[in-house]
ZAMI-733221 format. One record per residue: residue number from 0; residue in three letters; x, y, z of N, C-alpha, C in turn. Coordinates in pm, 1 decimal. Layout:
! residues N
node num NUM	residu ALA	n_east X	n_north Y	n_up Z	ca_east X	ca_north Y	ca_up Z	c_east X	c_north Y	c_up Z
...
! end
This chain:
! residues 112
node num 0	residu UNK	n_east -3014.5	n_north -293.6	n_up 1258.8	ca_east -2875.1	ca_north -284.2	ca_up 1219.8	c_east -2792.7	c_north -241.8	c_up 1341.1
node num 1	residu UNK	n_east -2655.0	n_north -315.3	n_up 1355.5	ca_east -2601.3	ca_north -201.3	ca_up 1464.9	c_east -2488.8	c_north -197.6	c_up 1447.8
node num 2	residu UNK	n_east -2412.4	n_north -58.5	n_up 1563.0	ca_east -2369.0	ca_north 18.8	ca_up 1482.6	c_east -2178.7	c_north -78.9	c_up 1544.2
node num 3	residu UNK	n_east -2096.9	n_north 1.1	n_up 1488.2	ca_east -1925.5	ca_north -39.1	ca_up 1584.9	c_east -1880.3	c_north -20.7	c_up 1455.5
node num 4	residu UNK	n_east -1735.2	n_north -147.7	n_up 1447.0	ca_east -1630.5	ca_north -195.4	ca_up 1338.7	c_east -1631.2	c_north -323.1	c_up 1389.1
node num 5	residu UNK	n_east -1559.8	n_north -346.0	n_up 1298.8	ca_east -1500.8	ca_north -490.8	ca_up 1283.3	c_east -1421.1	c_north -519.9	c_up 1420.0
node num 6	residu UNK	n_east -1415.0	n_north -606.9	n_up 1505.6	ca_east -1308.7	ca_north -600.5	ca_up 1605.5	c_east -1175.6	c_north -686.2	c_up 1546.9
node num 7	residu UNK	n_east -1218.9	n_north -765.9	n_up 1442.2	ca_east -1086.2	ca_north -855.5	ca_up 1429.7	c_east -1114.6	c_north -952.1	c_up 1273.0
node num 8	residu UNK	n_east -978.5	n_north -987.9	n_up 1214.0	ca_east -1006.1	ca_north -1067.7	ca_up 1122.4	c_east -947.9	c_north -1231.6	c_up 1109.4
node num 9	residu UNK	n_east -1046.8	n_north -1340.6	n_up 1137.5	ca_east -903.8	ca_north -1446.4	ca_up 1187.1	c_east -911.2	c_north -1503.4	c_up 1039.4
node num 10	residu UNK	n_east -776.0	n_north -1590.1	n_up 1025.1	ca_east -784.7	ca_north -1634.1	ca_up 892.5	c_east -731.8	c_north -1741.2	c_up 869.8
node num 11	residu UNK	n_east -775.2	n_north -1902.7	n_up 897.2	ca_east -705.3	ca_north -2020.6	ca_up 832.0	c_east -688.2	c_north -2099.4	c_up 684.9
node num 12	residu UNK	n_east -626.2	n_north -2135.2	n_up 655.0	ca_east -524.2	ca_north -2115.2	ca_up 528.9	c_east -566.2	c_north -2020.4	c_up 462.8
node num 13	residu UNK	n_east -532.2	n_north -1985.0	n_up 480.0	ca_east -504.8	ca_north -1773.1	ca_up 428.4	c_east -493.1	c_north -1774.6	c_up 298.3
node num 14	residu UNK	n_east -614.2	n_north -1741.9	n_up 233.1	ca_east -645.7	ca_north -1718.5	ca_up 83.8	c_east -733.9	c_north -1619.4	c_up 58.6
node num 15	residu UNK	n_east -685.7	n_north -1542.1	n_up -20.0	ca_east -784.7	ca_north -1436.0	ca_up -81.1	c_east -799.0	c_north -1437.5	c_up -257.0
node num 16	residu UNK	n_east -924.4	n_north -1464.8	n_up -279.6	ca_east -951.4	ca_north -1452.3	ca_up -422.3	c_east -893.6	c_north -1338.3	c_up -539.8
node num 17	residu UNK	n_east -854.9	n_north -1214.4	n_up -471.5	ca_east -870.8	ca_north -1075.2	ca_up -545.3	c_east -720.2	c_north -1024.3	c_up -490.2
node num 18	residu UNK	n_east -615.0	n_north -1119.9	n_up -500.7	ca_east -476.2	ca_north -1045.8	ca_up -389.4	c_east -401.3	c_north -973.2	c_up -466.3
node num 19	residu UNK	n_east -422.7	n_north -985.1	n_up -608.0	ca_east -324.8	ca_north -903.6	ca_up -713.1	c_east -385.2	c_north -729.7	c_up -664.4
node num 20	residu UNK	n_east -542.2	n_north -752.3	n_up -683.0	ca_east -633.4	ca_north -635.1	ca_up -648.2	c_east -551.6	c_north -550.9	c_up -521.8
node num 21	residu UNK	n_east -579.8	n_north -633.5	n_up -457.4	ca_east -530.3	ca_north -604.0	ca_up -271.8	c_east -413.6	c_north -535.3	c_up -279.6
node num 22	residu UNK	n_east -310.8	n_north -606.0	n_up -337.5	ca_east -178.7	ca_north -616.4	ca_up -324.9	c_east -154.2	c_north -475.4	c_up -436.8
node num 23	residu UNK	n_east -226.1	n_north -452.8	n_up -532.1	ca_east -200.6	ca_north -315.7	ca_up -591.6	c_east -267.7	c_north -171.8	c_up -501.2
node num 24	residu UNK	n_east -360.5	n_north -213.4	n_up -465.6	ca_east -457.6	ca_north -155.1	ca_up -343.5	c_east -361.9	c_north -35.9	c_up -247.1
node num 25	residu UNK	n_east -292.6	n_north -147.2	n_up -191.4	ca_east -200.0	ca_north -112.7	ca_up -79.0	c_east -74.6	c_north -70.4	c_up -117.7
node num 26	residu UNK	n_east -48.8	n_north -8.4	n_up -201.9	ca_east 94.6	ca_north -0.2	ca_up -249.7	c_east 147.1	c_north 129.7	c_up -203.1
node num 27	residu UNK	n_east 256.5	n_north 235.0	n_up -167.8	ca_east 293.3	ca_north 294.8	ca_up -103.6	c_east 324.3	c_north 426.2	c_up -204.1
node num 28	residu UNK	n_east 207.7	n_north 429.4	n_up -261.9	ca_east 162.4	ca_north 529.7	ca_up -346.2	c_east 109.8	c_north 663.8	c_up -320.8
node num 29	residu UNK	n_east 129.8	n_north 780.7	n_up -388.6	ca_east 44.2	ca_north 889.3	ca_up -340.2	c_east -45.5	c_north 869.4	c_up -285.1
node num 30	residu UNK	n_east -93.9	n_north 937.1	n_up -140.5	ca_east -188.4	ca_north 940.4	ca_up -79.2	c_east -324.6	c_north 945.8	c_up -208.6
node num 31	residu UNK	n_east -379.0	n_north 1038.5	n_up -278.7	ca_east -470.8	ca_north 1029.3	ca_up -389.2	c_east -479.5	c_north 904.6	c_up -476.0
node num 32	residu UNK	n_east -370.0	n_north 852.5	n_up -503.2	ca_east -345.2	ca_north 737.5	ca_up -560.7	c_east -398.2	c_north 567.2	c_up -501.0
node num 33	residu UNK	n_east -312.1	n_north 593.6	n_up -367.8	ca_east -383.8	ca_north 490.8	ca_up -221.6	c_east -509.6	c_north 453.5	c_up -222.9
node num 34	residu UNK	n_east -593.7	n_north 611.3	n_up -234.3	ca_east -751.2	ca_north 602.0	ca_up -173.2	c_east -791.5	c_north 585.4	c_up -279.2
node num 35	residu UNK	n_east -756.8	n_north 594.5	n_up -395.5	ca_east -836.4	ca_north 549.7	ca_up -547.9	c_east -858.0	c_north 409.6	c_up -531.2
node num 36	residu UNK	n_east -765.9	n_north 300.0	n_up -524.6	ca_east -687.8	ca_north 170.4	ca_up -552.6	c_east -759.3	c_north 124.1	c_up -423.2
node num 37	residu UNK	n_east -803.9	n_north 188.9	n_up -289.9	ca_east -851.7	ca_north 131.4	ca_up -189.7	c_east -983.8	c_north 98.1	c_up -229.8
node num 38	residu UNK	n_east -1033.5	n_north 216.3	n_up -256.0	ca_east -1214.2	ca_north 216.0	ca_up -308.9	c_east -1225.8	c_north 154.7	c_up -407.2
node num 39	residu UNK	n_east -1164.5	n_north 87.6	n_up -487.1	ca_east -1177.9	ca_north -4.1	ca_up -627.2	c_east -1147.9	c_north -99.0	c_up -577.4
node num 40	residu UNK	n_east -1048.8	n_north -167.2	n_up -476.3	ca_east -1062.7	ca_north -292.2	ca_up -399.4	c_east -1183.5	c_north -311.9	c_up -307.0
node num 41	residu UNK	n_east -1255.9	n_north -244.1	n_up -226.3	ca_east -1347.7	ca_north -262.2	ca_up -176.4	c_east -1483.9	c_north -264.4	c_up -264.0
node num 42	residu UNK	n_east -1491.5	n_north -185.1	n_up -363.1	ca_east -1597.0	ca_north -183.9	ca_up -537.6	c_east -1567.0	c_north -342.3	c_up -543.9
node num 43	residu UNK	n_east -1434.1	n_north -409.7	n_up -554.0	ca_east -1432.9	ca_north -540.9	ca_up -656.8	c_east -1475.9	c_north -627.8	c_up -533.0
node num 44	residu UNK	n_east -1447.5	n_north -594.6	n_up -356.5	ca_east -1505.6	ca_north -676.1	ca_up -278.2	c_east -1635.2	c_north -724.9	c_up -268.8
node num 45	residu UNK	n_east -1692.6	n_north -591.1	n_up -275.6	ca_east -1864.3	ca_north -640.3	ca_up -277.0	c_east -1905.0	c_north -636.9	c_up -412.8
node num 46	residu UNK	n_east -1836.4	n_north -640.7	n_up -504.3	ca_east -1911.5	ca_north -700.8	ca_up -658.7	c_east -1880.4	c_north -851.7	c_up -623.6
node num 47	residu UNK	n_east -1794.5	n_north -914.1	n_up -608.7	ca_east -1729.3	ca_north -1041.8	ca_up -576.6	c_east -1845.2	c_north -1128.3	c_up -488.4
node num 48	residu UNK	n_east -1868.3	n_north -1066.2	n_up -358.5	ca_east -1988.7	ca_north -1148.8	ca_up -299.5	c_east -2100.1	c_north -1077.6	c_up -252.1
node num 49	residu UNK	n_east -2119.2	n_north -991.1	n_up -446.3	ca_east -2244.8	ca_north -948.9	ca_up -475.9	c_east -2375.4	c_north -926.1	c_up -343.0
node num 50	residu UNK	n_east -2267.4	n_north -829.2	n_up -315.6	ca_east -2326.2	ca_north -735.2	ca_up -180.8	c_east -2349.4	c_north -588.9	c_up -243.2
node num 51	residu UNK	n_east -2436.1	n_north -533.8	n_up -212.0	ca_east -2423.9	ca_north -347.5	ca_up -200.2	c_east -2342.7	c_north -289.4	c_up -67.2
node num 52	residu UNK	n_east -2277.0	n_north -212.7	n_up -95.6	ca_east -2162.9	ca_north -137.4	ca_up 22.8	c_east -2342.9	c_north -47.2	c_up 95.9
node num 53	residu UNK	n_east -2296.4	n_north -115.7	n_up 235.8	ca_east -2380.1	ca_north -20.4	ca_up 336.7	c_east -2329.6	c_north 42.7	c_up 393.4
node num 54	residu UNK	n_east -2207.7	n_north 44.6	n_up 406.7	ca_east -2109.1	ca_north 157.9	ca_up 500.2	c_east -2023.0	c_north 224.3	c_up 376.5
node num 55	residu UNK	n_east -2031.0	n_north 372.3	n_up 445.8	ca_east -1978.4	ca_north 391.5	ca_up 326.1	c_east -1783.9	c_north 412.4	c_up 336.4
node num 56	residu UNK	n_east -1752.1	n_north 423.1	n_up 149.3	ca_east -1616.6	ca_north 365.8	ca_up 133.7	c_east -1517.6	c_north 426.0	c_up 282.0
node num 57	residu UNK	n_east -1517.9	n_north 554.0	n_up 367.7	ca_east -1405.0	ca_north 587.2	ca_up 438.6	c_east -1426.6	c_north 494.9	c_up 507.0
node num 58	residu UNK	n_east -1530.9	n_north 547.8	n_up 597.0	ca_east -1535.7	ca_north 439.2	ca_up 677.4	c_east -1517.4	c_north 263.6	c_up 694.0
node num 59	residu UNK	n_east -1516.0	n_north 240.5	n_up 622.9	ca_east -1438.9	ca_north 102.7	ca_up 586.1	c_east -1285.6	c_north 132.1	c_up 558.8
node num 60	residu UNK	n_east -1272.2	n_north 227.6	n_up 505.3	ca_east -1059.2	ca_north 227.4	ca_up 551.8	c_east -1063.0	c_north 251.4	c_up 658.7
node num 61	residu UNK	n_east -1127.2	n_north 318.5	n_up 749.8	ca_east -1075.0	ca_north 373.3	ca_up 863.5	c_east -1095.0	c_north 264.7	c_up 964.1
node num 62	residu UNK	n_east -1219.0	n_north 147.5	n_up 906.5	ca_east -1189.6	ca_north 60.5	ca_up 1020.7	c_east -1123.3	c_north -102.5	c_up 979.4
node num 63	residu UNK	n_east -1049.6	n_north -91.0	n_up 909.0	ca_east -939.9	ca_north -209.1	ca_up 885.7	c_east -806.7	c_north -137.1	c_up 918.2
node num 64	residu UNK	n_east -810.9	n_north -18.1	n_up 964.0	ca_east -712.0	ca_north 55.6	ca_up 1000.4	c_east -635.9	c_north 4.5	c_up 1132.5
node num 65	residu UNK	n_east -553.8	n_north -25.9	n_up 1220.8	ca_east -525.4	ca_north -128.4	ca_up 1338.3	c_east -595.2	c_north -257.0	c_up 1354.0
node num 66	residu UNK	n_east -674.4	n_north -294.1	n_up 1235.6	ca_east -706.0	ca_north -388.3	ca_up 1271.6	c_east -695.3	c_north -499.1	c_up 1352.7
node num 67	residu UNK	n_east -676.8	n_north -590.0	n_up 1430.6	ca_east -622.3	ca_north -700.0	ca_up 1456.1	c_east -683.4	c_north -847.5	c_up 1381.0
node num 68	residu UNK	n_east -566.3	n_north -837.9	n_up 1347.8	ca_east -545.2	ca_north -1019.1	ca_up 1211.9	c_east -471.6	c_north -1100.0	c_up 1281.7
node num 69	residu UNK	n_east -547.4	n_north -1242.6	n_up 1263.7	ca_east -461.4	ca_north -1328.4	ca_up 1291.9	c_east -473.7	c_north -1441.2	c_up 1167.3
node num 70	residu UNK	n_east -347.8	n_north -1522.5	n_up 1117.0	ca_east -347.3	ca_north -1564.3	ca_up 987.9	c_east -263.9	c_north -1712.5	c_up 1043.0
node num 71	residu UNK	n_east -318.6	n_north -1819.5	n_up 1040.3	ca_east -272.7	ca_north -1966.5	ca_up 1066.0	c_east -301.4	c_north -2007.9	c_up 868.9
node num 72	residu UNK	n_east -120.4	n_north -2125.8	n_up 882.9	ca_east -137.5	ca_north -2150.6	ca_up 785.9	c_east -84.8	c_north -2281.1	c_up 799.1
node num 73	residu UNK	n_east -91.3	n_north -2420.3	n_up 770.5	ca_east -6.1	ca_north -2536.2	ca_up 739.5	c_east 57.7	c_north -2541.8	c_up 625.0
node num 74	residu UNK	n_east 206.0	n_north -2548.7	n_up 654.4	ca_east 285.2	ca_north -2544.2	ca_up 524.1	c_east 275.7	c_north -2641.5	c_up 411.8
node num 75	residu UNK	n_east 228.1	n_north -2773.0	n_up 444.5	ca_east 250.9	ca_north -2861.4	ca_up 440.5	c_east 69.4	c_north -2929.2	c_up 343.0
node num 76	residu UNK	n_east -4.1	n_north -2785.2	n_up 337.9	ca_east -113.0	ca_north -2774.7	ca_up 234.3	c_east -77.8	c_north -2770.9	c_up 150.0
node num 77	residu UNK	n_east -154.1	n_north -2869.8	n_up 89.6	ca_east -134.2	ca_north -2872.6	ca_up -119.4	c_east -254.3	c_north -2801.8	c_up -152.8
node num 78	residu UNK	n_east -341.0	n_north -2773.3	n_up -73.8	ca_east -449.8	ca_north -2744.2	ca_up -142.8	c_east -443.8	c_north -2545.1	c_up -181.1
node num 79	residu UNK	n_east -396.3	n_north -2498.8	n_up -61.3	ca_east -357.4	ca_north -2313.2	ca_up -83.5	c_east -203.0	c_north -2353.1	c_up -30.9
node num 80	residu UNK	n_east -176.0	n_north -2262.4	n_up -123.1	ca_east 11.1	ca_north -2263.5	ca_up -68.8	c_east 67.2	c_north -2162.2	c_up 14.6
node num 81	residu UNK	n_east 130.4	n_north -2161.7	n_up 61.1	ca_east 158.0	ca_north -2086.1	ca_up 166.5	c_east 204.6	c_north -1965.6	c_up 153.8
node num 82	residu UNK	n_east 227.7	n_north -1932.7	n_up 24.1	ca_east 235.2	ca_north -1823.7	ca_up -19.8	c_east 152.4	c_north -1748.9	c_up -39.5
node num 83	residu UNK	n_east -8.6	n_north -1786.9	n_up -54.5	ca_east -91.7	ca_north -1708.1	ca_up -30.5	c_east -107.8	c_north -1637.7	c_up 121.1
node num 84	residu UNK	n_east -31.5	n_north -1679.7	n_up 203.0	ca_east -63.2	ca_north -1679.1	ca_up 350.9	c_east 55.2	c_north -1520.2	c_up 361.9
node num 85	residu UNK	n_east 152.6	n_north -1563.8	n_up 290.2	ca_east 259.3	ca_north -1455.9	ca_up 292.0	c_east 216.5	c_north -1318.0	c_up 220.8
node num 86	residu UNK	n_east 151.3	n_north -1330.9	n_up 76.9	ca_east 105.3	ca_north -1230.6	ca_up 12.0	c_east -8.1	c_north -1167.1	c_up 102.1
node num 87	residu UNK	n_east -104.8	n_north -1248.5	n_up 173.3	ca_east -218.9	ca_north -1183.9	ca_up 267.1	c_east -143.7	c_north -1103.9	c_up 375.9
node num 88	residu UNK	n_east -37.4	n_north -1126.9	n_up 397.5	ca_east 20.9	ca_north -1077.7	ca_up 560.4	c_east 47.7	c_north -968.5	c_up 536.1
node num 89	residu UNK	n_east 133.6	n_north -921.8	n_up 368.2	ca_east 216.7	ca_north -810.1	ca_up 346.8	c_east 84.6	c_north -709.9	c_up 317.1
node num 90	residu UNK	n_east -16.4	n_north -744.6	n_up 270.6	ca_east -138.6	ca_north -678.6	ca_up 234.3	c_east -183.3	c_north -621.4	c_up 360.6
node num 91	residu UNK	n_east -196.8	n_north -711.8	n_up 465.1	ca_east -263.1	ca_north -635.6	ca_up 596.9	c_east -180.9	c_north -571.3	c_up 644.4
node num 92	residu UNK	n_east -22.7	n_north -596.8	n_up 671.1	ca_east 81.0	ca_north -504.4	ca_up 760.4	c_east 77.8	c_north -373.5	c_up 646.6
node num 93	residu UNK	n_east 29.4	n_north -376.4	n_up 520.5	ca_east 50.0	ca_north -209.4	ca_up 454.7	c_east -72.3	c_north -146.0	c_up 463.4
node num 94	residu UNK	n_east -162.4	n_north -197.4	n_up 546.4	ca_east -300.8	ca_north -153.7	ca_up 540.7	c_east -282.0	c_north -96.2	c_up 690.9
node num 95	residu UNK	n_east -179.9	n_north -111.5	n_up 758.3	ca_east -189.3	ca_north -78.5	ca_up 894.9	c_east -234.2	c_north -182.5	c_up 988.7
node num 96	residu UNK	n_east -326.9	n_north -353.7	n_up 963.7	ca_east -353.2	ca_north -385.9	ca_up 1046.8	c_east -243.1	c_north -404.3	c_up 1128.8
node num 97	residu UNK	n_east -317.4	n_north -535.0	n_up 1248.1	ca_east -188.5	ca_north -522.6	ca_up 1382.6	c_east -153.0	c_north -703.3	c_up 1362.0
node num 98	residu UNK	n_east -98.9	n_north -746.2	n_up 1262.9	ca_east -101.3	ca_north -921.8	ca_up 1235.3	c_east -11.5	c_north -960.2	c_up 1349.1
node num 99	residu UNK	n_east -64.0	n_north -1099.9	n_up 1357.2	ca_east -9.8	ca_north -1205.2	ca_up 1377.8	c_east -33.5	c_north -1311.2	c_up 1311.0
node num 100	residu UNK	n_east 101.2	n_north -1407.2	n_up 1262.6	ca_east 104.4	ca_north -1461.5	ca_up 1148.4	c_east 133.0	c_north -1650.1	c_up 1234.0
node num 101	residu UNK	n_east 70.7	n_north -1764.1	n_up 1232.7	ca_east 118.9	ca_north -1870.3	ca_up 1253.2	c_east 107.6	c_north -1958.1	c_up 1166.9
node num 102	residu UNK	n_east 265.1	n_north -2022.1	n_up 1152.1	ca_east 277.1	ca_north -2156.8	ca_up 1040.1	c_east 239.6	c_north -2252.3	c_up 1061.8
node num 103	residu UNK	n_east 209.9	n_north -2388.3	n_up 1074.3	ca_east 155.9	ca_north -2494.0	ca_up 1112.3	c_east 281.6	c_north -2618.4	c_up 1040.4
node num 104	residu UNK	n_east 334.5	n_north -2662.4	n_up 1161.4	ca_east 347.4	ca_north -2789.7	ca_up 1079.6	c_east 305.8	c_north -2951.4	c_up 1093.2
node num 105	residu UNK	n_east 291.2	n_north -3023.9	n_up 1002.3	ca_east 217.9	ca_north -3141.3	ca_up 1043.8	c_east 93.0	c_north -3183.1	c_up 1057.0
node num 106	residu UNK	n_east 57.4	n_north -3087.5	n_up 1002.3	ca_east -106.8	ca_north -3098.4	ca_up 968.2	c_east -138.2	c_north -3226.8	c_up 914.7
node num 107	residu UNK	n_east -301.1	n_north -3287.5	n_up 970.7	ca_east -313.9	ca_north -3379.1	ca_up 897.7	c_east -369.4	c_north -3350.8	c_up 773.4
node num 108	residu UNK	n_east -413.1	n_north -3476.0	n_up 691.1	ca_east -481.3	ca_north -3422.2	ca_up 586.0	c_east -407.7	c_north -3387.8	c_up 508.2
node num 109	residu UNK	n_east -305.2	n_north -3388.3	n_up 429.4	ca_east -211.5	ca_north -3277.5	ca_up 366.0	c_east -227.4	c_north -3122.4	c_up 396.5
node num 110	residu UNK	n_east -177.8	n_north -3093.1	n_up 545.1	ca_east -182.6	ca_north -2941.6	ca_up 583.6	c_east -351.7	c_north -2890.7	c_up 575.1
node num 111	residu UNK	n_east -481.4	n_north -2973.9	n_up 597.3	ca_east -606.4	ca_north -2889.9	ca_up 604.7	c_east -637.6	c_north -2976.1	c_up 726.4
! end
């Protein structure tokens, strides 16, 4: 096993399965409140792709903490809308990561 953090999260068409989760997660709530809603988003992460948490819950806030994200999206996808790309961004900038956000236009494929 070895040891660090995460150095970075990249993300094309920017979709997350669980963003209502996320998006309540991060809300600008009592500190006690925060870390409840954090550890029940990370609980529904690894129930989701039925993992056991090996690190434990702080340490996993503490290292999505500055994260650096980067989030590419084509507007112009029918398949995720680009609003998922927007709801993911506001999720990481309240989590503290450090985003950068790019739109795409003209994608082939319909935006994939």
């Amino acid at each position: 096993m070895t040891s660090g953090r995460l150095g970075a999260f990249f993300g094309l068409s920017a979709w997350m399965p669980y963003i209502k989760d996320a998006k309540e997660a991060v809300t600008t709530d009592p500190p006690e409140v925060h870390q409840a809603r954090m550890r029940s988003l990370i609980s529904t992460c690894t129930h989701i792709l039925k993992i056991e948490p090996f690190t434990p819950v702080t340490d996993i806030e503490e290292s999505v903490t500055d994260l650096p994200v980067y989030l590419g999206h084509g507007i112009d996808d029918v398949l995720i809308n680009i609003s998922n790309c927007h709801d993911l961004s506001v999720t990481f900038q309240q989590i503290g990561s450090t985003l950068e956000v790019h739109e795409y236009v003209g994608a082939q494929r319909e935006g994939h």
